[in-house]
VEXMAR-755620 format. One line per 4 residues: number of its first residue (from 1); their letters; for each residue x, y, z of C-alpha. Coordinates in pm, whole numbers, plus 50000, padded with zeros to 5 digits. Each point is the difference from the previous one (the first is absolute). Example, Ala and Ser with C-alpha at 12.3 -4.5 7.8 and 13.67 -1.06 7.14 Angstrom:
BEGIN
1 = as = 51230,49550,50780 ~ 50137,50344,49934;
END
This chain:
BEGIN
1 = xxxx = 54136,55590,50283 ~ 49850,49778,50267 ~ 49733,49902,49746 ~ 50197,49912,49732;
5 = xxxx = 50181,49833,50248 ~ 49695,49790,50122 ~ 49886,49936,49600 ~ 50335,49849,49920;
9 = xxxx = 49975,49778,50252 ~ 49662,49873,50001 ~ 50078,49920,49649 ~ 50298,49804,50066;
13 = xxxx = 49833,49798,50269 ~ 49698,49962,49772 ~ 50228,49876,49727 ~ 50194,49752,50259;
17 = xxxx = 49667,49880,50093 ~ 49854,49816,49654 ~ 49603,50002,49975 ~ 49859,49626,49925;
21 = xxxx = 49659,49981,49842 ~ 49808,49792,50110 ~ 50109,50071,50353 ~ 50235,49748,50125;
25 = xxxx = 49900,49707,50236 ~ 50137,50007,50389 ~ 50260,49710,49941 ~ 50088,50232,49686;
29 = xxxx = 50223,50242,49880 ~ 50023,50259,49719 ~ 50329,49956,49775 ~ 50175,50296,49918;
33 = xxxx = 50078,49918,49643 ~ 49678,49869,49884 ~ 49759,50164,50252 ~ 49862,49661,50029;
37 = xxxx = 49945,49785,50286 ~ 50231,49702,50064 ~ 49922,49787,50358 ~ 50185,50125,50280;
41 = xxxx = 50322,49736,50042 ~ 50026,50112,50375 ~ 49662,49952,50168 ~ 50012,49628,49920;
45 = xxxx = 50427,49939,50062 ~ 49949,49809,50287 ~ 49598,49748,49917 ~ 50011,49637,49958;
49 = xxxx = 49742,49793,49883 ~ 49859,50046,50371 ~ 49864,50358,49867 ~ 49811,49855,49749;
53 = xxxx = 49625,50039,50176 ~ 49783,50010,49682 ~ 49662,50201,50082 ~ 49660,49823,49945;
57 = xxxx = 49736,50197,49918 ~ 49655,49765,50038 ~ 49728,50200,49730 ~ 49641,49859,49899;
61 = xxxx = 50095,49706,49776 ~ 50358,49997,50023 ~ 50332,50007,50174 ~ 50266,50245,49892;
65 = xxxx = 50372,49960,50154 ~ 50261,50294,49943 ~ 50364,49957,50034 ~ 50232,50306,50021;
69 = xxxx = 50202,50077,49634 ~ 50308,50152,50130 ~ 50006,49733,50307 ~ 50015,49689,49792;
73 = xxxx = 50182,50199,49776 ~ 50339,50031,50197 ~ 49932,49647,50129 ~ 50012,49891,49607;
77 = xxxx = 49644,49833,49987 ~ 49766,50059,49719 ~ 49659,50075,50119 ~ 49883,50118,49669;
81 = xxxx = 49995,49582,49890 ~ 49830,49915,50350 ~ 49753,49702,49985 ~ 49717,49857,50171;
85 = xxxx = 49994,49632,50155 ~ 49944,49885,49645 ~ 50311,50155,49852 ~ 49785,50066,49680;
89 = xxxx = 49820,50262,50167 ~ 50238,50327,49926 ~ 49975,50332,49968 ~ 50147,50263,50245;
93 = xxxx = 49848,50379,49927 ~ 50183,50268,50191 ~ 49837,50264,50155 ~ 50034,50272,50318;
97 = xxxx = 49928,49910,50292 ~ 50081,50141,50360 ~ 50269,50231,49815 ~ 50183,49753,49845;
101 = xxxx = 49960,49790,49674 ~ 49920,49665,50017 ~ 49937,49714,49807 ~ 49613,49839,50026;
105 = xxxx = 49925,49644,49891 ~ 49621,49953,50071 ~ 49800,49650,50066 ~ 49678,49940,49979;
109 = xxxx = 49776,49878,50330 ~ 49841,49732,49840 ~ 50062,49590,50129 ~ 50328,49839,49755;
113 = xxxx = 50053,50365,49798 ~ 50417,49979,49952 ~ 50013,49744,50253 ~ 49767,50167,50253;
117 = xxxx = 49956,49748,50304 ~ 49662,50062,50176 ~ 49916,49919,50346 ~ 49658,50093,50120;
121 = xxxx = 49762,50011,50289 ~ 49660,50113,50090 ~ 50060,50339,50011 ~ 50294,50105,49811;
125 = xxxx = 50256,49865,49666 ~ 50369,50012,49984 ~ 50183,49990,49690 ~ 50381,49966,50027;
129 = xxxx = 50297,50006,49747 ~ 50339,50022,49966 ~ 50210,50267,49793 ~ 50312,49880,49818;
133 = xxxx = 50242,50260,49915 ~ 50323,49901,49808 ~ 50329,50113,49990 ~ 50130,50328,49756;
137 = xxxx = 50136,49831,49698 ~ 50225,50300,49836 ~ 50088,50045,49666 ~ 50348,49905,50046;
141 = xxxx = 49848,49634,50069 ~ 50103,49979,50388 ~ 49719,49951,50313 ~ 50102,50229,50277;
145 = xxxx = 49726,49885,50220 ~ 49765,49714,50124 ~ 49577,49931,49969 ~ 49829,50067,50293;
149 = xxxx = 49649,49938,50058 ~ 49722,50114,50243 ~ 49694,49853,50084 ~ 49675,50188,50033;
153 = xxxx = 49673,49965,50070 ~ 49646,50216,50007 ~ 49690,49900,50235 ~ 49653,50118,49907;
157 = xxxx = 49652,50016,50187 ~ 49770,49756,49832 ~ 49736,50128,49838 ~ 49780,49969,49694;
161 = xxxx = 50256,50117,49733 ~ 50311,49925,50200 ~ 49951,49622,49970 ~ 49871,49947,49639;
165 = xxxx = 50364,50038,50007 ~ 50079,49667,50214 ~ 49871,49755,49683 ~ 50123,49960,49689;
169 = xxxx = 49632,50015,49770 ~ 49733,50132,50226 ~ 49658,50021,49879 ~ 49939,50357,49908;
173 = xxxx = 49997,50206,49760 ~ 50106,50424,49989 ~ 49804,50263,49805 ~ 50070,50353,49999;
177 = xxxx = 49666,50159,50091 ~ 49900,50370,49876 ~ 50053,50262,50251 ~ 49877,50241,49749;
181 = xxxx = 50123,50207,49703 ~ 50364,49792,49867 ~ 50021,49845,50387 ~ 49990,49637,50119;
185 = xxxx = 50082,49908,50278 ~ 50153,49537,50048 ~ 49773,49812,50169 ~ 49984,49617,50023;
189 = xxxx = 49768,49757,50109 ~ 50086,49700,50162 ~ 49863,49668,50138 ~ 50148,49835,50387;
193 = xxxx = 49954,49776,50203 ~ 49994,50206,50340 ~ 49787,50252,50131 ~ 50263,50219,50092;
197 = xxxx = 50065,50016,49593 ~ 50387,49904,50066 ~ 50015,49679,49836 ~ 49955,49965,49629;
201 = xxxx = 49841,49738,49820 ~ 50240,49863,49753 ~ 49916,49981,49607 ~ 49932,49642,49968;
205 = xxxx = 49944,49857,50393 ~ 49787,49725,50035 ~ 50007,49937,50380 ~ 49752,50157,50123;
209 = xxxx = 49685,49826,50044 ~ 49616,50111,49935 ~ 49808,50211,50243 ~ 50276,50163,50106;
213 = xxxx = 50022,50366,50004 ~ 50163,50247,49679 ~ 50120,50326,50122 ~ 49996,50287,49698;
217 = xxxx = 50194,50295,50097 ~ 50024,50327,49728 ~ 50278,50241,50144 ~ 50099,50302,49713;
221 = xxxx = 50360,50264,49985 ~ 49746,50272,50030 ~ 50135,50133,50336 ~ 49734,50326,50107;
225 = xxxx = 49674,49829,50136 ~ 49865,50355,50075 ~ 49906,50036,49619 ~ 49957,49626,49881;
229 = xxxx = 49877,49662,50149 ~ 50034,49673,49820 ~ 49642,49836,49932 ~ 49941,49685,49844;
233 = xxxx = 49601,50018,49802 ~ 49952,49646,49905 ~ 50154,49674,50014 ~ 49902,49667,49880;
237 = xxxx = 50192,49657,49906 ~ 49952,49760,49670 ~ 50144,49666,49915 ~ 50145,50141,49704;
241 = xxxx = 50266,50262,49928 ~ 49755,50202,49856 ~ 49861,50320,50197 ~ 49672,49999,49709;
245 = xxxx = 49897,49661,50075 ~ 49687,49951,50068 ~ 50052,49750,50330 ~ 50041,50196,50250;
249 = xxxx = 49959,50075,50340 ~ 50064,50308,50151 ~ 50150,50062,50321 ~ 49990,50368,50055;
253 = xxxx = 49709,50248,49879 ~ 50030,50339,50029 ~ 50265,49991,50238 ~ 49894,49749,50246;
257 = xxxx = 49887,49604,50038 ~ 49796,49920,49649 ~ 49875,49646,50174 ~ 49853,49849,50311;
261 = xxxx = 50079,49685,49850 ~ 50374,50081,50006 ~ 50186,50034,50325 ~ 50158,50343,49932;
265 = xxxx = 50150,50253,50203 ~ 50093,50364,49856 ~ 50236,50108,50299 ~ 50073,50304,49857;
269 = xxxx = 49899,50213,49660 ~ 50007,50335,49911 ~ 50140,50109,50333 ~ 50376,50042,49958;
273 = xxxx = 50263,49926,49713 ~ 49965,49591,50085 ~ 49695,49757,49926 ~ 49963,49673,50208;
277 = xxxx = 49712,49730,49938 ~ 49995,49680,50016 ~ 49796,49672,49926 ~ 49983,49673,50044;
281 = xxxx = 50101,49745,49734 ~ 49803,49779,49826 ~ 49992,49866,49598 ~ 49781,50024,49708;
285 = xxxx = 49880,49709,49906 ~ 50202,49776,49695 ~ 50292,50207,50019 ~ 50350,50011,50142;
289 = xxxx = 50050,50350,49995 ~ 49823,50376,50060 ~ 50112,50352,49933 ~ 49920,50304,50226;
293 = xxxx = 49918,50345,49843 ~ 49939,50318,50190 ~ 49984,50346,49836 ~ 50127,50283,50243;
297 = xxxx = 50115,50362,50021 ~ 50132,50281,50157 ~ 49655,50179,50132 ~ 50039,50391,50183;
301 = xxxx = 49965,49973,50317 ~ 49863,50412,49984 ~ 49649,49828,49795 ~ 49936,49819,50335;
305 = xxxx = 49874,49674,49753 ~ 50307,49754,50062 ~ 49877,49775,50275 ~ 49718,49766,50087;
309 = xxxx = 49739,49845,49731 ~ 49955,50286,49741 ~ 49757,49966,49699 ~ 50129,50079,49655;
313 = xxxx = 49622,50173,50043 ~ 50139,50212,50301 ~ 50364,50098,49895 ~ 49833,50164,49686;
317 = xxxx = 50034,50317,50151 ~ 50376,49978,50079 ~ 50068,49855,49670 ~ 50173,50269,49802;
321 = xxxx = 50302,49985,50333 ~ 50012,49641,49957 ~ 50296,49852,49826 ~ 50007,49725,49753;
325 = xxxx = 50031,49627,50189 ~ 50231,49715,49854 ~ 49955,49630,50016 ~ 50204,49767,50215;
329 = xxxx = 50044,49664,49874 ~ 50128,49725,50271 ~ 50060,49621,49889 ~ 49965,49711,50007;
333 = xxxx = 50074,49912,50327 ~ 49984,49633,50061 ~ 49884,49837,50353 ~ 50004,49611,50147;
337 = xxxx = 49653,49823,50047 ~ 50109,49815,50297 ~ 49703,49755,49961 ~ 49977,49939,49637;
341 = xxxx = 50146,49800,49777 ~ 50320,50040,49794 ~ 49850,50134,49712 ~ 49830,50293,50218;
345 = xxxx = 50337,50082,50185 ~ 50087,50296,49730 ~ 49695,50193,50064 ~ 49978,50365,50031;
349 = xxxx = 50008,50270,50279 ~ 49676,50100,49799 ~ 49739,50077,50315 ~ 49717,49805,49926;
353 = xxxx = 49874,49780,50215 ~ 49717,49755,49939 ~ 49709,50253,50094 ~ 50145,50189,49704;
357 = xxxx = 49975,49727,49767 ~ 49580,50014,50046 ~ 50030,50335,49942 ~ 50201,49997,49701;
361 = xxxx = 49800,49683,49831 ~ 49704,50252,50051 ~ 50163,50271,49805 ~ 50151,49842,49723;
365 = x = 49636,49835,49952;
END
């Protein structure tokens, strides 16, 4: 009798007790009738707009803010139409988070992206924005409550991807390199003006003035360097967007400084998942412009053949594990002849000086 006694009532509680599925959120609750969940009216009775503390998440690349559902629910704002600075810039997703559903409107960290304001120093990039969220408009026409906004902001360590994302148009250019099989794996070159690689050239520049200094830097997604460097095999630069023409000069040979003529410093190659060289600017001669290609890849670190001045002759042994390199194209970058005339003002980041010129008149001869 006890037992059937027990049965009944575990039954009756069960069947006071609805089951939601999906399992509700904390703020909540499961309706009896529908076995659905509906926001719990009494955890938020008493919140103002003083509760409102919208949660900024600051990923790789982007800023996401999350404002509570049933919070700016019951204080009849609309986070599902929040905007950006630029109030074109919409989009709300809602999504879990910390127990509770929310409402995420993600920005970009890149300078002017939906009103983005930048402020940067030598070591680190801020991007800040402000989050507009309007008032519930209900179907009966009437607007219960007011728009509210919140600014925000992210700060990031400079580095050499972080601030390609502080100019509009830098010079470089993003190729998905083979990590075998189906796999590639983003990775951009780049040209700046720094040696610490945190300040991009800008497509188009023309302030900078000849013989000074051109930092590359090659930094790939590829995130284990215990099973793959990044190597660069051979770069070279032409007046002419045209990696098969046949004026030339190469810069890098096998993975390390193809000219004494050149002043050119390989900093690092083949050693980790980042390439830094640099050189120092001169022009071809008769021409405004010059192009930069460089063919790289992802090279196993395991076959011991990623770094220093390697021989197509002497990775022949290694070459079945190596993987297939891609060509980076960078250009034209323009630079200021401070003593010329007007006419040579326009000429080109291309990184020959005058003791190339001899060398190239000899070549073409």
């Amino acid at each position: 009798m006890k037992l059937l006694f027990g049965l009944l009532l575990a039954a009756l509680l069960g069947a006071a007790e609805p089951a939601c599925t999906p399992v509700c959120a904390i703020d909540e609750i499961c309706q009896d009738a529908t076995s659905t969940c509906q926001c719990n009216s009494t955890q938020y009775q008493n919140s103002t707009y003083n509760d409102i503390d919208p949660i900024v998440n600051c990923l790789s690349g982007k800023m996401v803010v999350s404002v509570g559902k049933c919070l700016t629910k019951k204080l009849h704002i609309d986070p599902q139409n929040t905007s950006l600075a630029d109030t074109n810039c919409t989009g709300a997703n809602i999504t879990l988070l910390n127990g509770i559903f929310v409402y995420d409107i993600t920005a970009t960290a890149r300078t002017a992206y939906c009103g983005n304001v930048m402020t940067i120093n030598t070591t680190h990039v801020t991007y800040s924005n402000m989050l507009h969220i309007p008032p519930l408009k209900y179907a009966a026409g009437f607007i219960a409550g007011k728009q509210v906004e919140f600014p925000f902001s992210c700060t990031y360590l400079l580095n050499m991807k972080t601030s390609l994302d502080t100019v509009l148009k830098p010079v470089a250019n993003t190729i998905g390199l083979s990590t075998g099989g189906n796999g590639v794996a983003s990775t951009t070159m780049a040209a700046y003006s720094n040696p610490s690689y945190t300040t991009p050239i800008p497509q188009g520049q023309e302030d900078t003035s000849i013989g000074s200094t051109i930092y590359f830097g090659m930094t790939t997604e590829f995130e284990d360097a215990d099973v793959f460097v990044l190597r660069v095999d051979t770069c070279y630069a032409t007046p002419v967007p045209d990696p098969n023409s046949n004026i030339r000069v190469s810069i890098i040979k096998d993975g390390c400084p193809a000219n004494g003529d050149v002043q050119i410093q390989v900093v690092s190659n083949g050693e980790s998942l980042q390439v830094r060289f640099s050189i120092e600017v001169f022009i071809f001669q008769s021409t405004s412009s010059a192009y930069i290609y460089c063919s790289a890849r992802l090279c196993l670190r395991a076959t011991r053949q990623c770094s220093g001045c390697i021989p197509s002759s002497r990775s022949g042994s290694v070459k079945a594990d190596t993987l297939s390199p891609s060509t980076f194209a960078l250009g034209p970058l323009y630079f200021q002849d401070a003593i010329g005339s007007s006419s040579q003002t326009a000429v080109s980041w291309a990184l020959l000086g005058s003791s190339l010129l001899a060398l190239l008149s000899l070549r073409l001869m």
